[in-house]
Residue, then its C-alpha position, 0 to 999 in steps of 0.5 A: x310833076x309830070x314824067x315821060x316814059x320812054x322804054x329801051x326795048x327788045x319788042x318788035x312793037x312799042x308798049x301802049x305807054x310808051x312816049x306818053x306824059x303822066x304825073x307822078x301823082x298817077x303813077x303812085x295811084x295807078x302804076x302801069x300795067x307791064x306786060x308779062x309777054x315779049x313780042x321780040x325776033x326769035x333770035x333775041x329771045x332769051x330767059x332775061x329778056x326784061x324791059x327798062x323804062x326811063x322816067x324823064x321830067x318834063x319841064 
């Protein structure tokens, strides 16, 4: 099975996986290295700024 990542994000950029394909098989090998830093506009920063990925199956 192969999934899509797309982020719902606060960052000013897009991370380095973002709108890639995996499968499954290595994301339970490798995972993906998330960065712990935002890059945001000021006035949306806050103590819970946080990052949600959406795995979607392709087809």
């Amino acid at each position: 099975m192969e999934v899509w990542i797309k982020a719902n994000r606060i960052d000013t950029q897009p991370l380095s996986f973002e709108g890639k394909v995996f499968s499954g098989v290595y994301l339970m090998a490798n995972g993906l290295e998330i960065p712990n830093n935002h890059i945001v506009d000021r006035k949306m920063r806050n103590d819970y700024s946080g990052r949600v990925l959406y795995l979607e199956k392709m087809e």
